[in-house]
C-alpha positions in Angstrom: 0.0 0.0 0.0 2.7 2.2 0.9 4.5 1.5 -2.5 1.5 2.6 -4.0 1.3 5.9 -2.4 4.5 6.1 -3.3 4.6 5.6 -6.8 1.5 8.1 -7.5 3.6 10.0 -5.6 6.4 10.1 -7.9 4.2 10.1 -11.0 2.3 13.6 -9.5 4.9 15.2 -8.7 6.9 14.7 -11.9 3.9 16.1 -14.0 3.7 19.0 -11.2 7.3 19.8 -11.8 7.3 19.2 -15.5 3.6 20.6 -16.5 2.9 23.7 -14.4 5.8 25.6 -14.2 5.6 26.0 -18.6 2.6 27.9 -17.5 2.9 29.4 -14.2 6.2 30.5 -12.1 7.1 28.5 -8.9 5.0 30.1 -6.2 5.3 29.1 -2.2 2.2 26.5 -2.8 4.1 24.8 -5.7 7.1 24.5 -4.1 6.1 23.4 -0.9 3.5 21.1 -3.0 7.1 19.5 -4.9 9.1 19.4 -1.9 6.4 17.4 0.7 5.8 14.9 -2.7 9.8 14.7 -2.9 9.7 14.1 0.9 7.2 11.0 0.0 8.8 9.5 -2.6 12.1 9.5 -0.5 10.6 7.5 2.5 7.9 5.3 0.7 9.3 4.5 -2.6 12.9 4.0 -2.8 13.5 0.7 -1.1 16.8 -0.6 -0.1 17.6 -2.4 -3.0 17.2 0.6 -5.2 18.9 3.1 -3.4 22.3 2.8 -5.0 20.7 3.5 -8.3 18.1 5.9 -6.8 21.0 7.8 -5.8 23.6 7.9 -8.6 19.9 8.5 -10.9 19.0 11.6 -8.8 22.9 12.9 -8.7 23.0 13.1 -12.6 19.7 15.2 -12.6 20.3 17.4 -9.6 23.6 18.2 -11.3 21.9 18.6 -15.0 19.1 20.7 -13.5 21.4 22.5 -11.5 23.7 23.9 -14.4 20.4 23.9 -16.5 18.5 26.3 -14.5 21.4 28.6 -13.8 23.1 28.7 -17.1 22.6 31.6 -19.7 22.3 29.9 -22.3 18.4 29.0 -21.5 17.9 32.7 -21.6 18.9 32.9 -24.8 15.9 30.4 -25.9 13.6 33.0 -26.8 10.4 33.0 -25.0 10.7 29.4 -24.0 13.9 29.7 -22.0 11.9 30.7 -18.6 9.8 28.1 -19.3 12.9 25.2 -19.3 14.3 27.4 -16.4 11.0 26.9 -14.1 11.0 23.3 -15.2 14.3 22.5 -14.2 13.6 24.5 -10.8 10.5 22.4 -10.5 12.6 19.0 -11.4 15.5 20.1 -8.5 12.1 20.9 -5.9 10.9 17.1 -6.2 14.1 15.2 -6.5 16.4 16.9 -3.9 14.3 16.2 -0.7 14.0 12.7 -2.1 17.7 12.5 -2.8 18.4 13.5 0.7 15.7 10.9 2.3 17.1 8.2 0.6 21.0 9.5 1.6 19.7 9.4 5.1 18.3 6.7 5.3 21.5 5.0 3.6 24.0 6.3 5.9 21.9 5.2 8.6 21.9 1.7 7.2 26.1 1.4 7.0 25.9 3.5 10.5 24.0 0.9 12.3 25.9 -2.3 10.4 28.9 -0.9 12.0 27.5 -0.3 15.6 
C-alpha cells in the first residue's frame, strides 16, 4: 500500500514539476507542494535495494538541473527559456528532498551495520 502511495507519488509530482511551471512560475504553494511529494517519494518509494541506483539517478539530474537552470544559455531560448528554467527548478524541488531521504536513510543503514 505504501509502495502505491509512493509511486502516484512520484508520478504527481513529476507532472507537477514538468507541467505547471511552462505555464505558471514557482510560487510558495508549488514548491512546498514538490518538496512534501519529494519528501514522499524519499521514505515510501525507494527501497533498499534501489537506493544505490536511486542515488547515482537523482545525482545526474540534480547536477543537470542545476547547471540547467542557472546557465545563460536558457535565456537565450527565446520565450521558451523561462519556461525550461521553471522546469528545471521544479525537477530540482521534487528530486532533492527525495535524494536527501534516501541518503539518510543509507548512511543510517552502513551507521548501524557498523554499531
Amino acid at each position: 500500500m505504501l509502495q502505491r502511495i509512493g509511486f502516484w507519488a512520484f508520478l504527481v509530482g513529476v507532472i507537477v514539476a514538468v507541467v505547471l511551471p511552462i505555464f505558471t512560475p514557482l510560487n510558495v504553494w508549488l514548491t512546498s507542494l514538490l518538496i512534501v511529494l519529494g519528501l514522499v517519494i524519499g521514505f515510501l518509494n525507494i527501497m533498499a535495494a534501489d537506493t544505490q541506483t536511486f542515488l547515482l539517478a537523482a545525482l545526474a539530474l540534480v547536477i543537470v538541473s542545476g547547471f540547467s537552470s542557472t546557465n545563460a544559455l536558457i535565456t537565450q531560448v527565446g520565450q521558451i527559456g523561462p519556461a525550461l528554467g521553471r522546469i528545471f527548478s521544479g525537477i530540482l524541488l521534487l528530486v532533492v528532498p527525495a535524494t536527501i531521504t534516501v541518503a539518510l536513510r543509507s548512511i543510517y543503514a552502513v551507521a548501524h551495520k557498523r554499531g
